[in-house]
N, C-alpha and C positions, 0 to 999 in steps of 0.2 A: 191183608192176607198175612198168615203167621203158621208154620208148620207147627206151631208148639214146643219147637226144639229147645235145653237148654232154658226153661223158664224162669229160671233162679238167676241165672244174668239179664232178665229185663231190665226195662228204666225205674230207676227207684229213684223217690222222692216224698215232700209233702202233696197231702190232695190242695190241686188248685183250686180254691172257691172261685165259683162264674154264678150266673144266673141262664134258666131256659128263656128263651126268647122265640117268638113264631115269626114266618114271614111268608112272604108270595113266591111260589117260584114257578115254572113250569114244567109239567109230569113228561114223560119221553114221549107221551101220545098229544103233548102239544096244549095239554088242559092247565088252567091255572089251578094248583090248590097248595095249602096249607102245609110249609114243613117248620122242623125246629131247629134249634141249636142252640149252644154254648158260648154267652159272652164274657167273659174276662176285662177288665176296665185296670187302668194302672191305677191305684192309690194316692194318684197324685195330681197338681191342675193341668188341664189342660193345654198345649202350646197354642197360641191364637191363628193358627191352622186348622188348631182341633190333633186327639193323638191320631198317628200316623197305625195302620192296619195290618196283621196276619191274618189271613184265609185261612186253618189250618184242617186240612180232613185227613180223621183218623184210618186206621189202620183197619180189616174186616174182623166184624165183629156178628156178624151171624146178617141174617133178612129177614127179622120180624122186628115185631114192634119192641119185642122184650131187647134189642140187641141197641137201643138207643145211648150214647153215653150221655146224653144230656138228660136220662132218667137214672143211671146207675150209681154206685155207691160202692164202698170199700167190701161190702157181704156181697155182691152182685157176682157168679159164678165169670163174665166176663171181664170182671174189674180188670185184672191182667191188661188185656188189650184195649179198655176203654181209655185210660189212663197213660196209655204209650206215651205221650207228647208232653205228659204233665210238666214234665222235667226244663223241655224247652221252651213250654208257655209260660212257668215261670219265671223264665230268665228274660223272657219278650216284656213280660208286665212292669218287671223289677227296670227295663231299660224304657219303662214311659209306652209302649205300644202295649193297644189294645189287639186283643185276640178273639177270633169268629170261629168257632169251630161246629158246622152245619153237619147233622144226623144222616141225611140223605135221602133221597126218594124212596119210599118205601118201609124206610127204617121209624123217619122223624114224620115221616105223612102216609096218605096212603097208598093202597096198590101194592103193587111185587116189585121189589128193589133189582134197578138193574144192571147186577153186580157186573163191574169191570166196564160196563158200557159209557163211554167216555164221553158223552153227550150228556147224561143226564149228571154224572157225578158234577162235571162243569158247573151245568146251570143251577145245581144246590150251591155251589160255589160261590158262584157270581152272584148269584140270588140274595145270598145272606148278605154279599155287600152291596148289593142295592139299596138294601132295606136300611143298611146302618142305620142311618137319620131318624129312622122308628123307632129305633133300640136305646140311642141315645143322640144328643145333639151334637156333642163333644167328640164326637168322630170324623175326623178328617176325610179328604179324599186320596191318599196316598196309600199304594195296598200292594201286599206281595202275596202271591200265592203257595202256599206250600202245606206237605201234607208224606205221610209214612205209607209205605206198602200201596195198599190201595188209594189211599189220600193223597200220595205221590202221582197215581193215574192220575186223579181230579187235577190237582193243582197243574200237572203239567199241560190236560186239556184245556182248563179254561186259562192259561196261560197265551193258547196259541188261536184264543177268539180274538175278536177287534175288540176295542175295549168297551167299559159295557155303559158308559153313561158317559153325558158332554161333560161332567168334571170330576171324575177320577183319574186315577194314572197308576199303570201296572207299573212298578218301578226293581222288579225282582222276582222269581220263583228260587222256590227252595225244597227239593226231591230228595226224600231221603228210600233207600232200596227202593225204588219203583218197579214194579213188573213188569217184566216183556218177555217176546217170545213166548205165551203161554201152552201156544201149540205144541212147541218141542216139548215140552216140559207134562204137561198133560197127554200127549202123545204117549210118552214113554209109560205115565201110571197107568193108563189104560189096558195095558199088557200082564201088570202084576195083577192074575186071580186069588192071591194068598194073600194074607193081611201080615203088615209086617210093622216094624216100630214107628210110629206118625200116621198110621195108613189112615187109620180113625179120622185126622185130621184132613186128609189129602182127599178120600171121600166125602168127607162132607163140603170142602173147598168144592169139587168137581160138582154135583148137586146143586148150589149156590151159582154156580159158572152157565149152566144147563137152563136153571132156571133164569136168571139174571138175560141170557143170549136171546132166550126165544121169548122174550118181552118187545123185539125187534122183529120179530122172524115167524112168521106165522105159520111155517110151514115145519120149525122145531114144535112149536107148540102142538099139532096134532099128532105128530111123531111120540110126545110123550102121554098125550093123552091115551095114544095107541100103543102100539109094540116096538118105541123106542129102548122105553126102559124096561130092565129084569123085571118079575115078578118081586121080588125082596125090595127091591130099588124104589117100584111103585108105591109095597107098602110103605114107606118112609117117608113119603113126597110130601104129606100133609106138616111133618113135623118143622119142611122150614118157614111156612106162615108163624109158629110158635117157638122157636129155640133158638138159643144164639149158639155162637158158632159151638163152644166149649160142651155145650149140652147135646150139639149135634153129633159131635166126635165122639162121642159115648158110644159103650158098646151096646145101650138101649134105641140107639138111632144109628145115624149111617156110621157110627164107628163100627157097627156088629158086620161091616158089607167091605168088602176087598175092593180097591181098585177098579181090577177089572172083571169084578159082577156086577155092575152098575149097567151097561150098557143087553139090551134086551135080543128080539131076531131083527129089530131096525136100528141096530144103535149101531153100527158104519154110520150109516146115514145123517143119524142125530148128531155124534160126534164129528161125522166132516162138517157138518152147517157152522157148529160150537166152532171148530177151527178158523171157519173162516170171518165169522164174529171175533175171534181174537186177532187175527190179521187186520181186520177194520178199524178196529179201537187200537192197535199197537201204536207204544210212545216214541219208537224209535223212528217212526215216518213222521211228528211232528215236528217238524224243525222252523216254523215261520216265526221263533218268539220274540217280541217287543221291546225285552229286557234282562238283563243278564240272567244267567242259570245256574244256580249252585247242585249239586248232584252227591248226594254221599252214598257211599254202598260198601258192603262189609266183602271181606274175601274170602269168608267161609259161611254166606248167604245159600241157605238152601232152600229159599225160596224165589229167591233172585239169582243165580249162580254166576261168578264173578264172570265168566266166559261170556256172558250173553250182555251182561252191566257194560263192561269193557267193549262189548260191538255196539253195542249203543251209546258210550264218549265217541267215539270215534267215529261214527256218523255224524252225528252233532258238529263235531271239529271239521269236518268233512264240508259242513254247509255253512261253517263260518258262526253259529252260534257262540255269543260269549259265554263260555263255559267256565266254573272253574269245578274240579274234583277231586274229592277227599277220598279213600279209601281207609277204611276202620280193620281190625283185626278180628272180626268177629262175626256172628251169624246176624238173622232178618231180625231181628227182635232187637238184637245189641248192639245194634247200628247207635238205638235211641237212648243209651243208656248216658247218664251224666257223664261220664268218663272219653262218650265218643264224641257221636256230630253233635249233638247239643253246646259241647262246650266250648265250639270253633263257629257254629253255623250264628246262632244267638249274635254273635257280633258281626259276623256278614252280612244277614240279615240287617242290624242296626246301622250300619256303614252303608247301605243302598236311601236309608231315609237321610242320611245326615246329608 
């Protein structure tokens, strides 16, 4: 997730070379099929362990096919957000670990992507390191979960499963602005009928949210098939099978639509169900994790808002989680920039494998 704020302070770096790689995972509806991802291998030999593993899931990048980073490229309308992590995968590679970074349900296979739902981001998660052994041999079973914005949902969910095979071992997550509270927060868009600076973005976010929720709920799903959404809203619906996010923000898709013209004469309704899907999947009720927590979050995140970051350490600390957290001086996006958590996390990260 990314308001778009401030885009010229994103993470900048060289592109990292990976290769695509497929594997097994299963869809939210419980079916085995086909997703992809991003592996990165260090340059170097292997430790007779095998290298030690990053999960890392990126940041939201739209819910089509087009929005895959392990198809994009430097001319790709989302490069911005595909490439969020580049910064800190290369510091993982440069330090002998190998990096998995999985597309997601929907994104990297098929079906409707389902955004924010903390069960499926998981099992693309865990899935891609199941499969290591496919991708190559030389992969160890030592593995930390971590992942930005929305990839921070993933990593912290499939953090707090049992662990997922008799010889691996979670030995770390690493959350950088994770989202929470998305009800408060979408709550309050829901209100603005006028479009204002990000709105573009914040509607299409919501649409994405809408769809992503009632992949679960089958009673959102006929609410928008029916008189959940606007008439303008409906027209649009098709375009997140096909657009990534940056395309969707546009004022040719749901950027042309405010906030709060999204919701139709049942969209109370659709929007309480959406609420309570975000309450379901919220990070701040996971507290069971296996293995220490790193948490970075910026304090003028306006996608993560430091107020809401800050009740969520504090729960954590609350249930005894080993925590540590960084706060950065900066927005959702520049959390990831070389300058912030990349150039503290990289070695926290490396100190959980030594």
């Amino acid at each position: 997730m990314d308001s778009g704020a401030d885009q010229a302070d994103a993470a900048a770096g060289a592109v990292v070379i990976g290769r695509t790689v497929s594997f097994l995972a299963r869809s939210i509806d419980g079916a085995e099929q086909e997703q992809t991802g991003i592996l990165h291998l260090p340059p170097t030999a292997a430790p007779h362990a095998g290298f030690p593993i990053v999960v890392f899931g990126h940041m939201t990048t739209g819910g089509a096919a087009s929005a895959a980073p392990s198809t994009g490229g430097p001319g790709h309308p989302e490069w911005r957000r595909m490439s969020q992590g580049d910064v800190l995968c290369e510091a993982l590679v440069g330090r002998g670990i190998a990096v998995l970074r999985p597309d997601y349900e929907g994104i990297g296979g098929p079906g409707v992507h389902p955004y924010l739902i903390g069960a499926s981001l998981a099992e693309s998660m865990r899935a891609m390191m199941r499969a290591r052994r496919s991708f190559d041999e030389r992969l160890g079973d030592l593995w930390i979960a971590a992942g930005h914005s929305e990839g921070a949902v993933a990593a912290l969910h499939a953090s707090a499963l049992p662990e997922l095979d008799a010889s691996s071992r979670l030995v770390g997550t690493a959350a950088f602005a994770p989202v929470t509270r998305m009800d408060l927060s979408i709550r309050w868009a829901t209100r603005m009928a006028v479009r204002f600076p990000g709105s573009g973005v914040v509607s299409a976010l919501m649409a994405l949210m809408l769809r992503g929720a009632a992949t679960t709920d089958e009673r959102m799903r006929e609410l928008i098939a029916a008189e959940g959404l606007s008439p303008a809203a409906k027209a649009r619906w098709a375009d997140l099978d096909r657009l990534c996010l940056t395309e969707l923000a546009g004022p040719a898709s749901w950027g042309a639509l405010a906030p709060g013209r999204i919701g139709g004469p049942s969209g109370d309704e659709l929007f309480a169900r959406l609420f309570a899907s975000f309450r379901a999947n919220e990070v701040t009720s996971l507290t069971g994790f296996r293995a220490p927590v790193r948490i970075d979050a910026g304090r003028v995140d306006e996608v993560a808002p430091a107020f809401l970051s800050a009740r969520m350490l504090r729960t954590y600390r609350r249930a005894g989680v080993d925590l540590t957290a960084r706060w950065w001086p900066t927005h959702h996006s520049g959390v990831m920039h070389a300058r912030h958590a990349p150039s503290q996390a990289a070695t926290w990260i490396a100190e959980r494998f030594a």
